[in-house]
C-alpha positions as protocol buffer text, in pm:
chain_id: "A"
residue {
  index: 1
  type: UNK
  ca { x: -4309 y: 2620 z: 3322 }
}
residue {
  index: 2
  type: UNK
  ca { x: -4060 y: 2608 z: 3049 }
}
residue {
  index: 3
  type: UNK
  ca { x: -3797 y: 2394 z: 3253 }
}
residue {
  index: 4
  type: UNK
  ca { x: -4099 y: 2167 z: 3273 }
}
residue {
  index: 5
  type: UNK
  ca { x: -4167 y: 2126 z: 2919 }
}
residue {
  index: 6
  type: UNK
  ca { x: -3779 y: 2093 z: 2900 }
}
residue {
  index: 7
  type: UNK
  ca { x: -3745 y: 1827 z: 3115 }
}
residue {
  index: 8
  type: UNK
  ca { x: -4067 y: 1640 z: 2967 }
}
residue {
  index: 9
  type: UNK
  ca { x: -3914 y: 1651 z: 2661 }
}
residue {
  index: 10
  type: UNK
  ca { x: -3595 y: 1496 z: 2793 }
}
residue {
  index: 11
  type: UNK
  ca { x: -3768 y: 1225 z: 2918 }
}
residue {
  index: 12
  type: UNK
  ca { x: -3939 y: 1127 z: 2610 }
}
residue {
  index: 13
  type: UNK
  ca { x: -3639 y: 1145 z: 2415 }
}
residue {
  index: 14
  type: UNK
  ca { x: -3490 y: 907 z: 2669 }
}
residue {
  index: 15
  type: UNK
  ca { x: -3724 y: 678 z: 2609 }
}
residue {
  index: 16
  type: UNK
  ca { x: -3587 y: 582 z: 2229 }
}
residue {
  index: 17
  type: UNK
  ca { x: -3212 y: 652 z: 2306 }
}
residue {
  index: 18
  type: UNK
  ca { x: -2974 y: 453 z: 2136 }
}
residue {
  index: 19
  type: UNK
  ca { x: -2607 y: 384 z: 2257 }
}
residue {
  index: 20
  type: UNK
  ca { x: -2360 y: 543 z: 2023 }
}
residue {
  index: 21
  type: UNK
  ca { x: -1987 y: 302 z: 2070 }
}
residue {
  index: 22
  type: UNK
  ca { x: -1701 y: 541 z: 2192 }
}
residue {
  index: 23
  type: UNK
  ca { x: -1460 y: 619 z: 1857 }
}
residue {
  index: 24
  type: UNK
  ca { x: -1205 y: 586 z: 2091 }
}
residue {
  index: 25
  type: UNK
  ca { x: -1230 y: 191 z: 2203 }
}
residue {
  index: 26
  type: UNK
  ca { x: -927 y: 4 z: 2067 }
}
residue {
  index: 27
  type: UNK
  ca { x: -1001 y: -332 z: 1783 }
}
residue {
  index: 28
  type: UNK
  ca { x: -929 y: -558 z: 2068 }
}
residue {
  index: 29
  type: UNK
  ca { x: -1140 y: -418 z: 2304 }
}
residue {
  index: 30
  type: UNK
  ca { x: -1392 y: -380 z: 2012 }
}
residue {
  index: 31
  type: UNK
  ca { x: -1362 y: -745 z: 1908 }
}
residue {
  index: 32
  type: UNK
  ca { x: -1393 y: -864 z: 2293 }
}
residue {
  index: 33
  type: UNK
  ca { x: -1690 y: -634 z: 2345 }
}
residue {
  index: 34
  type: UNK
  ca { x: -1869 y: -756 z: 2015 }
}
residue {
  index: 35
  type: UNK
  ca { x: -1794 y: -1110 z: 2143 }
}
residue {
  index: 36
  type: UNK
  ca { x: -1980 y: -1037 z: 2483 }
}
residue {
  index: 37
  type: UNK
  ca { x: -2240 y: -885 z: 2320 }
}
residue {
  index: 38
  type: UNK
  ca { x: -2317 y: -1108 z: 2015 }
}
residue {
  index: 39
  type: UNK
  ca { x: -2589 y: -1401 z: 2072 }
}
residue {
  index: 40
  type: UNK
  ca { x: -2535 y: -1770 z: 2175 }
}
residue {
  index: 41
  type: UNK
  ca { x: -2503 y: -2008 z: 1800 }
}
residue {
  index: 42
  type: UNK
  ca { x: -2825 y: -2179 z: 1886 }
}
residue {
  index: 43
  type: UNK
  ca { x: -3030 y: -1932 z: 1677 }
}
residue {
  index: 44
  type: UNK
  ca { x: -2833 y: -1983 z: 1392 }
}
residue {
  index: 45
  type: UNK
  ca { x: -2929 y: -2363 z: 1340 }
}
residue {
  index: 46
  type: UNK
  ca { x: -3281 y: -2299 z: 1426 }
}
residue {
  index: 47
  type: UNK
  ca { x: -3295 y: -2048 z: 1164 }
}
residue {
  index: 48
  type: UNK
  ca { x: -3123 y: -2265 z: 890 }
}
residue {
  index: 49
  type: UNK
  ca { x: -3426 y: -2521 z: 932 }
}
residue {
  index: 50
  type: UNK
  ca { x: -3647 y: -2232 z: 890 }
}
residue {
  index: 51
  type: UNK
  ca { x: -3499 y: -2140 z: 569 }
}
residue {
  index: 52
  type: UNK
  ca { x: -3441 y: -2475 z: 462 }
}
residue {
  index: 53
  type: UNK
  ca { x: -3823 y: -2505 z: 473 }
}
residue {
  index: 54
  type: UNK
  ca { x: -3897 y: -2147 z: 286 }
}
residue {
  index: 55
  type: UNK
  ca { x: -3664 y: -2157 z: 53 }
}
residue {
  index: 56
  type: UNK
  ca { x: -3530 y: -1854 z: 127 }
}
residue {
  index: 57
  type: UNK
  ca { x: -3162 y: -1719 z: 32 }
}
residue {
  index: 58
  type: UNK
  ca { x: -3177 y: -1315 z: 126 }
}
residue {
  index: 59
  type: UNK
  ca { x: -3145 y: -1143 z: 466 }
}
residue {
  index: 60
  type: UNK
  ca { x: -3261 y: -766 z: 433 }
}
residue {
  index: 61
  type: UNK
  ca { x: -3139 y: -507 z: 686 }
}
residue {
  index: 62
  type: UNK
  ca { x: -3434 y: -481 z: 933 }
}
residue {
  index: 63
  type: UNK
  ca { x: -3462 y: -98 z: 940 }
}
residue {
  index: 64
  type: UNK
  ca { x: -3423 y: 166 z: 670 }
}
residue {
  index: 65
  type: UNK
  ca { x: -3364 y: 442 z: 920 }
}
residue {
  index: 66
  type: UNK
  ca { x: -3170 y: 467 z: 1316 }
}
residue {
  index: 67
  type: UNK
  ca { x: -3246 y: 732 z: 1578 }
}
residue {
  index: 68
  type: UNK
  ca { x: -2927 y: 814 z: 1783 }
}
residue {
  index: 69
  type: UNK
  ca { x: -2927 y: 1005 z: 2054 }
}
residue {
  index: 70
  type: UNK
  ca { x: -2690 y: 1131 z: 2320 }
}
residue {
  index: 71
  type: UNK
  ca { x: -2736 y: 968 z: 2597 }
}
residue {
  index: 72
  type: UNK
  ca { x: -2477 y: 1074 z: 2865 }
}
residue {
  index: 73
  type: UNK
  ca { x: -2718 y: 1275 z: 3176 }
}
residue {
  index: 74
  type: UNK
  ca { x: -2698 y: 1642 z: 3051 }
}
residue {
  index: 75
  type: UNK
  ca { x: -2649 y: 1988 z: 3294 }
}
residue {
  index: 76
  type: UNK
  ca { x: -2983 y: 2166 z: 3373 }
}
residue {
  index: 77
  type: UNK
  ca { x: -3099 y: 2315 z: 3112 }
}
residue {
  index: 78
  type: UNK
  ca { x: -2940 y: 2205 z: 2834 }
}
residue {
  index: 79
  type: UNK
  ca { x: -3090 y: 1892 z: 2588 }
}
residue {
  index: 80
  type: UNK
  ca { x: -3011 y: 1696 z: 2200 }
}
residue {
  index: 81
  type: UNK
  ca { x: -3166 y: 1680 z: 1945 }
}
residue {
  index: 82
  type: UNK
  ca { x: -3209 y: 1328 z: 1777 }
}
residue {
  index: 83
  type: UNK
  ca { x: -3058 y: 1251 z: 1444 }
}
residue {
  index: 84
  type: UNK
  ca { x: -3250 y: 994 z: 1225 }
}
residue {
  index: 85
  type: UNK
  ca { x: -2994 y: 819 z: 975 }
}
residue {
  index: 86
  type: UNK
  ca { x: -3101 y: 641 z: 683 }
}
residue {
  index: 87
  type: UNK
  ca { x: -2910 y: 259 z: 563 }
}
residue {
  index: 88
  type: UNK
  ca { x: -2630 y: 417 z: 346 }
}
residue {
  index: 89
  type: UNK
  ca { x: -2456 y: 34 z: 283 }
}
residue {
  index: 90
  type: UNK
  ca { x: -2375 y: -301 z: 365 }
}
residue {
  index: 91
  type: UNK
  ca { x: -2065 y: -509 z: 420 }
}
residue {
  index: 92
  type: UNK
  ca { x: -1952 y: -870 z: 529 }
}
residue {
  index: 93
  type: UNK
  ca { x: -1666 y: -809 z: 765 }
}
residue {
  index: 94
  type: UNK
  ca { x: -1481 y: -1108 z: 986 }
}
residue {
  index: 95
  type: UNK
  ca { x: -1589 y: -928 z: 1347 }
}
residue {
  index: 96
  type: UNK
  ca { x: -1425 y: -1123 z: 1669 }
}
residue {
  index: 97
  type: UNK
  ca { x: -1335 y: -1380 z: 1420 }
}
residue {
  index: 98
  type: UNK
  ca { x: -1652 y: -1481 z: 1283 }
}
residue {
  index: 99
  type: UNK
  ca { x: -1804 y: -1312 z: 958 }
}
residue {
  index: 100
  type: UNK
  ca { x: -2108 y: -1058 z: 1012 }
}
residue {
  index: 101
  type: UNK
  ca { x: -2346 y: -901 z: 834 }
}
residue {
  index: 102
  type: UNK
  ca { x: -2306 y: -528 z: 885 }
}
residue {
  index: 103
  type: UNK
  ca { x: -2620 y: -273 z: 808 }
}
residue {
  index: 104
  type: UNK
  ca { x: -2454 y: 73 z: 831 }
}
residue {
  index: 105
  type: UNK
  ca { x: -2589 y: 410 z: 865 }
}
residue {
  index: 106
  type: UNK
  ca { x: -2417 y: 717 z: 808 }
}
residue {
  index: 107
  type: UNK
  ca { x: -2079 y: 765 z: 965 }
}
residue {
  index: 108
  type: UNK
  ca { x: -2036 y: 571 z: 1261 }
}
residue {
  index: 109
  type: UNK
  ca { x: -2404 y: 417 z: 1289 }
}
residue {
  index: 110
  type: UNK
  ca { x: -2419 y: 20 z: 1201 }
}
residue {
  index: 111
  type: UNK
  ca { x: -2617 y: -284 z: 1319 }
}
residue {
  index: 112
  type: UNK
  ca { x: -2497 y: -619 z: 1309 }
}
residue {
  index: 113
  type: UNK
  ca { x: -2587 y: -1012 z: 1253 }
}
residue {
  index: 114
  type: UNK
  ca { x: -2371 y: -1346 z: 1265 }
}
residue {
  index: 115
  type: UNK
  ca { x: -2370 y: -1478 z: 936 }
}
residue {
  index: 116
  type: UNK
  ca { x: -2568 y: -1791 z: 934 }
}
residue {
  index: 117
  type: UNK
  ca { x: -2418 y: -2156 z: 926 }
}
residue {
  index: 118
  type: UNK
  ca { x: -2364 y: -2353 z: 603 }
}
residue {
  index: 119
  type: UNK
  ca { x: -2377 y: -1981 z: 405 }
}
residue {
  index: 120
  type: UNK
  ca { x: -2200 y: -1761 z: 219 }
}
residue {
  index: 121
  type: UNK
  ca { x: -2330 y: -1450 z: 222 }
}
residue {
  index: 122
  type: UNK
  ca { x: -2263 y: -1122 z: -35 }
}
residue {
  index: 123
  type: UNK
  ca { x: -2358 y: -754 z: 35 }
}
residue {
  index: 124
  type: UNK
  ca { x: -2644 y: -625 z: -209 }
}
residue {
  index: 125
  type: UNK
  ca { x: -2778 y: -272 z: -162 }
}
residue {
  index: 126
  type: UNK
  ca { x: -3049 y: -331 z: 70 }
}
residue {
  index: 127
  type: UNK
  ca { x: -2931 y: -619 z: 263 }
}
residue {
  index: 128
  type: UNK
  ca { x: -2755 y: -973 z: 210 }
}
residue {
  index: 129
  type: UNK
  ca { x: -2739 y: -1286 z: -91 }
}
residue {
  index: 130
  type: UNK
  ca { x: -2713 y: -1586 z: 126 }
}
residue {
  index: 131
  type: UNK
  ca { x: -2637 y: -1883 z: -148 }
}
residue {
  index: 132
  type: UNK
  ca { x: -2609 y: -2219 z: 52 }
}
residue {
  index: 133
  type: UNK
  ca { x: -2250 y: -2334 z: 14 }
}
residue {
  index: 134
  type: UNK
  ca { x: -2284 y: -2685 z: -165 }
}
residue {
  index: 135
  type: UNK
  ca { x: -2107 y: -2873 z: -425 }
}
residue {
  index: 136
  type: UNK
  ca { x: -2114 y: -2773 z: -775 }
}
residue {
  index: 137
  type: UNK
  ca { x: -2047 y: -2873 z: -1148 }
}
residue {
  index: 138
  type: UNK
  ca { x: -1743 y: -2905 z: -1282 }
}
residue {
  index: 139
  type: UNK
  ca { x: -1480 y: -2653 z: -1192 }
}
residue {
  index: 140
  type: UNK
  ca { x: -1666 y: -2539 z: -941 }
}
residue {
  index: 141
  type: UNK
  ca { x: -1617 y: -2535 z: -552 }
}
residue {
  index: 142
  type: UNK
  ca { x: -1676 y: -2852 z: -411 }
}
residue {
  index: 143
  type: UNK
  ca { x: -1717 y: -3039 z: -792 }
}
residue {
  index: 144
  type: UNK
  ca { x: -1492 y: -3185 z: -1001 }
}
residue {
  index: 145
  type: UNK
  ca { x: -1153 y: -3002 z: -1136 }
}
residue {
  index: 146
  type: UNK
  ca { x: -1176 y: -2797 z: -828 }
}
residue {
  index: 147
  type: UNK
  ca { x: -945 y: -2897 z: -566 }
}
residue {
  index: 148
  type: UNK
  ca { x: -1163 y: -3085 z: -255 }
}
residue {
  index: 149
  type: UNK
  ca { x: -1034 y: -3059 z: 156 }
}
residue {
  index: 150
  type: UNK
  ca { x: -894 y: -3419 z: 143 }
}
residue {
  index: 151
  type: UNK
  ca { x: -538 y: -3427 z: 236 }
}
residue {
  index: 152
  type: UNK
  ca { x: -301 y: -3589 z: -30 }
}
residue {
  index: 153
  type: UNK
  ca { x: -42 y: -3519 z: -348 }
}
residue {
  index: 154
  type: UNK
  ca { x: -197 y: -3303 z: -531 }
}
residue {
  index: 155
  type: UNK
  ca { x: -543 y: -3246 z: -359 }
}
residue {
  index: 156
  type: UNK
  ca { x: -676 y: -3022 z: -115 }
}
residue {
  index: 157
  type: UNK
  ca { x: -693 y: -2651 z: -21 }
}
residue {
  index: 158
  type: UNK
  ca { x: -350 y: -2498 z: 30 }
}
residue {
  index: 159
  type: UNK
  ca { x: -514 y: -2159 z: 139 }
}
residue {
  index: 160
  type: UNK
  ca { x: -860 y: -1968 z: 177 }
}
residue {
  index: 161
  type: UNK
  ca { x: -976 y: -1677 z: 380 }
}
residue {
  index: 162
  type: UNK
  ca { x: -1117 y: -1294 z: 346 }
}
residue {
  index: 163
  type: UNK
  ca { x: -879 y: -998 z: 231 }
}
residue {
  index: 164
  type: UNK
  ca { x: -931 y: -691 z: 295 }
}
residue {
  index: 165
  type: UNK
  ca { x: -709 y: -493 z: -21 }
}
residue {
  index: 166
  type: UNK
  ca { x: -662 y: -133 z: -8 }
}
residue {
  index: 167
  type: UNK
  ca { x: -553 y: 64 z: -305 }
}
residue {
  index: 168
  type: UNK
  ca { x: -180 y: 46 z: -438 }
}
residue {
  index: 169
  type: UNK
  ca { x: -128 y: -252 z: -197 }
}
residue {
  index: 170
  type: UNK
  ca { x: -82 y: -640 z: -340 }
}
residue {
  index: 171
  type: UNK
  ca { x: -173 y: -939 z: -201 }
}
residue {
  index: 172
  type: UNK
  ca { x: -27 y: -1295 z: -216 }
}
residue {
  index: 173
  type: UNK
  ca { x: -301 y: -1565 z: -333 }
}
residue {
  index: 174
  type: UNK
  ca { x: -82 y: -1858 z: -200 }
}
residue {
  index: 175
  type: UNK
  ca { x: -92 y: -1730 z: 141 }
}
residue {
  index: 176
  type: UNK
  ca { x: -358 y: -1480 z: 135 }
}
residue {
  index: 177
  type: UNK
  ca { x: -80 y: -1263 z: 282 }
}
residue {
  index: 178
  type: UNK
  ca { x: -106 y: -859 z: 211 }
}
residue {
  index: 179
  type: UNK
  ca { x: 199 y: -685 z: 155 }
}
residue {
  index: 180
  type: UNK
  ca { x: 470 y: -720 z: -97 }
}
residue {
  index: 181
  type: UNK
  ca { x: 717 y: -996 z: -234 }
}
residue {
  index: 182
  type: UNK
  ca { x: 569 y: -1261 z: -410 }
}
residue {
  index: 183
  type: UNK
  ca { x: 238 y: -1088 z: -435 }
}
residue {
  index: 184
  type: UNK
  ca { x: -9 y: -1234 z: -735 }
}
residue {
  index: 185
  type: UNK
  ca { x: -274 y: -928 z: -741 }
}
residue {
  index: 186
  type: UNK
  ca { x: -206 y: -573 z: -739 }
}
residue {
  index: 187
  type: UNK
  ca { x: -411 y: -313 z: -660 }
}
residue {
  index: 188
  type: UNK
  ca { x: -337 y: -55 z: -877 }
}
residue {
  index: 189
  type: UNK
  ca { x: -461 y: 312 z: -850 }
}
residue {
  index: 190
  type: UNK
  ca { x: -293 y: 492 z: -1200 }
}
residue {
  index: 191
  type: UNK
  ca { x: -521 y: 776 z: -1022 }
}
residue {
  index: 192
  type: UNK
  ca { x: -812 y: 808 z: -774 }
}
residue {
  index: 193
  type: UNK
  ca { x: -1065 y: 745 z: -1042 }
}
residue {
  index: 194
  type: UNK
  ca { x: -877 y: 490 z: -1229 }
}
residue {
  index: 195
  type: UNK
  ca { x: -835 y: 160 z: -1084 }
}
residue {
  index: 196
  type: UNK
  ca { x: -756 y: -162 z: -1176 }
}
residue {
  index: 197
  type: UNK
  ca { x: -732 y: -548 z: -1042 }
}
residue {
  index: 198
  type: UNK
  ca { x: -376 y: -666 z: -1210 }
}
residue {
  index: 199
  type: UNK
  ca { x: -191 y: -996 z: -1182 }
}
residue {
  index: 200
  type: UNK
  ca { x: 182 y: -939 z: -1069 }
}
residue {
  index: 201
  type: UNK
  ca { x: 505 y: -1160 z: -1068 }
}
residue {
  index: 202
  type: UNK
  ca { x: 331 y: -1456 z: -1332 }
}
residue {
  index: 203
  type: UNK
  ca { x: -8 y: -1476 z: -1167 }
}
residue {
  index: 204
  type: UNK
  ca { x: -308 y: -1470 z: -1457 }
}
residue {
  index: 205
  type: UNK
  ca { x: -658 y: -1398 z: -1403 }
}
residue {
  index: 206
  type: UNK
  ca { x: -997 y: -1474 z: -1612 }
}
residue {
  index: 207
  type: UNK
  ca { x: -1359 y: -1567 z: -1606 }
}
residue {
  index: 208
  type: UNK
  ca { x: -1456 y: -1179 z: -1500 }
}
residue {
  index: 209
  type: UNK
  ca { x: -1883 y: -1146 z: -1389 }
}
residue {
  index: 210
  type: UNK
  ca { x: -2071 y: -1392 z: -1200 }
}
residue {
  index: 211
  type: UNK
  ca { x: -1897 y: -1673 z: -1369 }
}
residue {
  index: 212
  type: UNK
  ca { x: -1816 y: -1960 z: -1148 }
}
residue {
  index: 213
  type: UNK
  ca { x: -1648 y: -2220 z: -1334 }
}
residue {
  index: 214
  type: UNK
  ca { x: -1265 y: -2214 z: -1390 }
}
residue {
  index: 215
  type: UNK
  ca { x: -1163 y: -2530 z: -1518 }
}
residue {
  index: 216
  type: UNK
  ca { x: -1036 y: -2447 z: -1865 }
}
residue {
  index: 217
  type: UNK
  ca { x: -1091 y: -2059 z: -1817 }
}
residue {
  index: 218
  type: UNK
  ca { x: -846 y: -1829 z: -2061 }
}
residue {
  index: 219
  type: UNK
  ca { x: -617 y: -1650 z: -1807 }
}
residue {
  index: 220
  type: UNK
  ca { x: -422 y: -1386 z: -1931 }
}
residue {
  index: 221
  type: UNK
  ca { x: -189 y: -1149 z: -1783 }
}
residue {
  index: 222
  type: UNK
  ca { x: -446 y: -871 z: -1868 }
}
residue {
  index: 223
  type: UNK
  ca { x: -544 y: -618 z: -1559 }
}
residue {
  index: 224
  type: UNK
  ca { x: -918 y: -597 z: -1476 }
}
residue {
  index: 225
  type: UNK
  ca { x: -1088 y: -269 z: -1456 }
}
residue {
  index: 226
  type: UNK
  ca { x: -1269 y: -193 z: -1092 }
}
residue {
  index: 227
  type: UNK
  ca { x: -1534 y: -45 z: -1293 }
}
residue {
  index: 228
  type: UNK
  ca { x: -1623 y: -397 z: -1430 }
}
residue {
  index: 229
  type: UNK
  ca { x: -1607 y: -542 z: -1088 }
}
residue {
  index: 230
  type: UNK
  ca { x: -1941 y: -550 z: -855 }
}
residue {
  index: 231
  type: UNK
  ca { x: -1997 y: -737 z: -532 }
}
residue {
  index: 232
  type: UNK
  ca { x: -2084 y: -1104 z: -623 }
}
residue {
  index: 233
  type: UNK
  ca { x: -1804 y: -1088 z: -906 }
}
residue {
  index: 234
  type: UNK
  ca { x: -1606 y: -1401 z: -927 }
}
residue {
  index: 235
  type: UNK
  ca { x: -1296 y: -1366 z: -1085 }
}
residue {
  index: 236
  type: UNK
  ca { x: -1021 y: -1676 z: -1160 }
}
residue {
  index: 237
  type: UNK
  ca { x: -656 y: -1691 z: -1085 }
}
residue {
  index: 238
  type: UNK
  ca { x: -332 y: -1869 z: -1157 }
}
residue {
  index: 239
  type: UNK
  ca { x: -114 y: -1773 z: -916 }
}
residue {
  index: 240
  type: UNK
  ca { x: 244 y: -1686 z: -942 }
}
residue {
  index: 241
  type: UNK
  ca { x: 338 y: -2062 z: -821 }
}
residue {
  index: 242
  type: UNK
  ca { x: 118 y: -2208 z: -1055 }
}
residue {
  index: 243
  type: UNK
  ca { x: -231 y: -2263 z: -833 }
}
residue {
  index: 244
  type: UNK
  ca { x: -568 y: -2265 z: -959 }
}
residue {
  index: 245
  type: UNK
  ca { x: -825 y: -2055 z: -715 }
}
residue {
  index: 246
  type: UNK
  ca { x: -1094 y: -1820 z: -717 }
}
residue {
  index: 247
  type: UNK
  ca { x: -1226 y: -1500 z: -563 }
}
residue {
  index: 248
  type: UNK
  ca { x: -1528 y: -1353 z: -513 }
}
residue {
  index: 249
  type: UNK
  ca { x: -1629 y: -959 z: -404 }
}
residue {
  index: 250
  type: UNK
  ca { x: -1770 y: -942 z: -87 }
}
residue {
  index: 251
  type: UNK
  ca { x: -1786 y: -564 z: -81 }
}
residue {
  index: 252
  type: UNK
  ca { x: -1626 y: -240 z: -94 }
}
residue {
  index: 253
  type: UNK
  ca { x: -1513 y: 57 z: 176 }
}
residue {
  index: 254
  type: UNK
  ca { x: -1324 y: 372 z: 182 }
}
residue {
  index: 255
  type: UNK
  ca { x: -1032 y: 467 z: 404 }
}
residue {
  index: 256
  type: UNK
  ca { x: -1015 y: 835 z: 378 }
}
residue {
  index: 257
  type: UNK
  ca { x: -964 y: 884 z: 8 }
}
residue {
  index: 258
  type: UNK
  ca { x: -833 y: 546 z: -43 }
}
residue {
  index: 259
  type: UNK
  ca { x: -1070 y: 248 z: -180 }
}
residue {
  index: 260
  type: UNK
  ca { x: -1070 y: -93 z: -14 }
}
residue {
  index: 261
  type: UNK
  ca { x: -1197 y: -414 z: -187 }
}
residue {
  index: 262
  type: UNK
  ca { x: -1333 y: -674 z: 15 }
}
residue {
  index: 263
  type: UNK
  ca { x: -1375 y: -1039 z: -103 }
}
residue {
  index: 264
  type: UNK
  ca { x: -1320 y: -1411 z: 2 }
}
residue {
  index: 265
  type: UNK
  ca { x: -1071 y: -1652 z: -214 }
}
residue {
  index: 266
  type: UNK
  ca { x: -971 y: -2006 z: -217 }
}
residue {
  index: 267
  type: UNK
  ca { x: -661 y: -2147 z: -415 }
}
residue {
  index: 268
  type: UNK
  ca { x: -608 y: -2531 z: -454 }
}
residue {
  index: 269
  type: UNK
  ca { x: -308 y: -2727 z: -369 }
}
residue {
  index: 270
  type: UNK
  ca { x: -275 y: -2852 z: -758 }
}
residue {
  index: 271
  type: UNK
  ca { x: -39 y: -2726 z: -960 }
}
């Protein structure tokens, strides 16, 4: 009678199971699996009409709590118990290429959505900012005294892209190129609890909070707190060689106990 109730119970537990990904899959095999598994682009213009229409610039993760499960067949006798996580963050990462919203859940638990066309999405504690990309004022993307994608002297985009900066590392603006030698922005980590965003080898920064426009902002060679720093900051930049761009937090992660900062820049081709 009790193997009964056993196996009863095993069945209704199957019932709700939920796949966990094996920790040991390599990032190409990850990316190439995501790819497989991620839906056709047709949704995403159908679902840009719909929000054109509402008015609508926020995606919210769909569930506050997952149930995994094992789900491998289990020896006679023996049986899991489900573990309900709750949402514990989000994060834009660049997945198979393409940037995705990512819901996550405890260690190793996270569900996933393409980021839709014609946005530009920021991580906010229960889900996603999605601000229409479209041209601004002046000094901002897209308006004038910010560098436009037209080819030419002294026009254009010479680089944009996501970084992903962890502590004590710099990156180069120009090229958005981590690493070292002729770096602009420094990650610096004085200690684990004392961080800081500073401009290296000439580069300047300004225009800290959700400030957008950079023509005329005061850059200084001054380093920048990570307390003051949330995701959705802008912050402005001169780089080392002299180009105007701008940067914006996309979101934040640990790697053991070192911090990573997340965020998506653009630098023009003026000098």
């Amino acid at each position: 009678m009790r193997m009964l109730k056993a196996a009863a119970v095993l069945a209704a537990l199957a019932a709700v199971s939920v796949a966990v990904p094996m920790a040991s899959a390599q990032p190409e095999e990850r990316a190439r699996e995501w790819r497989d598994r991620a839906p056709g682009d047709d949704w995403l213009d159908r679902e840009d009409r719909l929000w054109d229409r509402g008015g609508r610039n926020d995606i919210d993760c769909p569930l506050t709590q997952v149930r995994r499960e094992i789900t491998t067949p289990l020896p006679e006798g023996w049986w899991n118990t489900p573990m309900v996580t709750s949402l514990s963050g989000t994060e834009v990462q660049v997945i198979g290429g393409r940037r995705t919203l990512v819901c996550k859940y405890g260690p190793g638990s996270q569900i996933m959505r393409l980021e839709p066309r014609r946005r530009d999405c920021v991580a906010t504690r229960r889900g996603f900012d999605c601000r229409r990309a479209r041209p601004g004022g002046p000094g901002r993307p897209g308006g004038p005294g910010w560098p436009d994608r037209e080819d030419g002297p002294g026009r254009g985009v010479f680089s944009e892209g996501s970084v992903d900066l962890r502590q004590t590392f710099e990156v180069d603006l120009d090229q958005g190129r981590v690493g070292s030698g002729g770096a602009d922005l420094w990650f610096h980590a004085v200690t684990p609890m004392e961080l800081y965003l500073e401009p290296v080898r000439g580069a300047r920064l300004a225009s800290v909070g959700g400030r957008r426009d950079c023509l005329g902002a005061d850059f200084r060679n001054e380093r920048i707190a990570l307390g003051r720093v949330n995701i959705g900051t802008t912050i402005c930049y001169l780089t080392g060689e002299g180009r105007m761009g701008q940067l914006t937090v996309t979101g934040f992660s640990n790697a053991g106990p070192s911090r990573i900062i997340h965020f998506d820049y653009r630098t023009g081709a003026n000098r």
